[in-house]
C-alpha positions in Angstrom: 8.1 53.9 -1.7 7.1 53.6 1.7 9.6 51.5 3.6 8.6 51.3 7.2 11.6 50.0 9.5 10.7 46.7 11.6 12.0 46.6 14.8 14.0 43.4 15.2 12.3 41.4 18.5 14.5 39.6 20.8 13.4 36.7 21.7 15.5 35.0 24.6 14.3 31.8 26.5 14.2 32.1 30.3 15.9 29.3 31.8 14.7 29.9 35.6 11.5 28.2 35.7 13.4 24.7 34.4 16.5 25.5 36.6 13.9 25.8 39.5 12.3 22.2 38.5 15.4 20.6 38.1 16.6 21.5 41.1 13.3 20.8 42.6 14.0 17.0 41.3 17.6 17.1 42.9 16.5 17.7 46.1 13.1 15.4 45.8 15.4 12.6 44.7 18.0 12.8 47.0 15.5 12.4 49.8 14.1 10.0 48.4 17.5 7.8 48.9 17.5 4.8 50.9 20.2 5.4 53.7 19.9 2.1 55.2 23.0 0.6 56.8 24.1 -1.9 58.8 24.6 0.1 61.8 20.5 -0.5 62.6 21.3 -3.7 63.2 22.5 -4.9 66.8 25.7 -6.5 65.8 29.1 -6.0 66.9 31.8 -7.9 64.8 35.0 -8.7 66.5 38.2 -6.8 65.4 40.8 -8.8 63.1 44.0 -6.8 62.7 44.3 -8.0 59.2 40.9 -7.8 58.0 40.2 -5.9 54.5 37.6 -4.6 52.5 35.8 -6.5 50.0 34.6 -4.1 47.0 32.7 -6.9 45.2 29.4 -5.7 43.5 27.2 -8.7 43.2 26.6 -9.9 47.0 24.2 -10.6 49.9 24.8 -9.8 53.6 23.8 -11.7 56.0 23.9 -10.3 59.9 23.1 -12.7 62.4 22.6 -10.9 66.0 23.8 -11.7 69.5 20.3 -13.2 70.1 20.9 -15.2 66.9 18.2 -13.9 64.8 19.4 -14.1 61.1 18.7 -10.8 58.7 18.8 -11.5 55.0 19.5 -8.2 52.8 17.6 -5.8 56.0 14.7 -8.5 56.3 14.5 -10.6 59.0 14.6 -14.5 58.3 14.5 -17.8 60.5 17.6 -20.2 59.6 15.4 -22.9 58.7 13.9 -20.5 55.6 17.1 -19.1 54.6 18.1 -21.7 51.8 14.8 -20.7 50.3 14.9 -17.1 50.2 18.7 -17.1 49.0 17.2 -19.5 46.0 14.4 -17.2 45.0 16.6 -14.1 44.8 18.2 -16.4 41.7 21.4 -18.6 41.2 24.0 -16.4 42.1 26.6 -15.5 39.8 30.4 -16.8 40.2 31.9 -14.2 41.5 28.7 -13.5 43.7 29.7 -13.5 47.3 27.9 -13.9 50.8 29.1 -11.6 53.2 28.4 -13.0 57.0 28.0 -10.4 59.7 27.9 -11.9 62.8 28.0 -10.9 66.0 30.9 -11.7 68.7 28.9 -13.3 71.6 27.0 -15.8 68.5 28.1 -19.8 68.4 30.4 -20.9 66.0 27.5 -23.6 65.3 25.6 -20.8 64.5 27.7 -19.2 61.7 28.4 -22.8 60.0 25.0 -23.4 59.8 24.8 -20.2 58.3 27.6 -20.8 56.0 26.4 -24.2 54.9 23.2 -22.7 54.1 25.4 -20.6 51.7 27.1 -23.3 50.0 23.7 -24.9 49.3 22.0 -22.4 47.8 25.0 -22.1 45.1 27.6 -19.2 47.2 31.1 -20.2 46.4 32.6 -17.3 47.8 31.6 -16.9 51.7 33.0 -13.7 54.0 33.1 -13.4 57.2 32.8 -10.0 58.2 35.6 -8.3 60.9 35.9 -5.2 62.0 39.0 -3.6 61.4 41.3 -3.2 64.2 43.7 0.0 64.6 
């Protein structure tokens, strides 16, 4: 008998090519981010000694400037079309709140106006937004 011996083959997978792509996605997707904040916008909120921070998930911000130009979620809105686009972004849910950030030099008119607006469209819970003093 002729028994030839087979030479086992070892067969391993290489992993660096799908290291390489996953880390390829990392970086693509954490470019890709959205790093807006509110800093862009040209509003500087008076200090409260006792202010706190709000963690609440489900909520809309509102800045209003020192000119009094009113910003809905980073897009710029006039006052008088404000009920509407708070009504087409849905009823809001109960615990929903709507965070104003106004500026120091704006009327007090100008931020009940704001806040009525609120009420109408269905926002029982309405902050006013204070920066916190040290």
């Amino acid at each position: 008998m002729n028994f030839k011996e087979h030479k086992k083959r070892n067969i391993q997978l290489d992993v660096t090519p799908l290291v390489d792509t996953v880390f390829n996605l990392l970086i693509f997707f954490a470019l890709s981010l959205n790093f807006t904040s509110s800093a862009a916008l040209p509003v500087n909120l008076p200090a409260a000694s006792s202010a706190e921070r709000f963690a609440e998930t489900s909520q809309i911000v509102i800045h209003i400037t020192r000119t009094g130009a009113v910003v809905l979620n980073q897009s710029p809105v006039s006052i008088r079309h404000l009920q509407q686009e708070l009504l087409q972004k849905g009823s809001p849910a109960p615990h929903a709140a709507a965070i104003i950030q106004a500026d120091e030099q704006v009327s007090h008119g100008r931020v009940v106006k704001v806040m009525d607006i609120c009420r109408r469209a269905g926002f029982n819970k309405i902050l006013i937004a204070a920066a916190v003093q040290k």
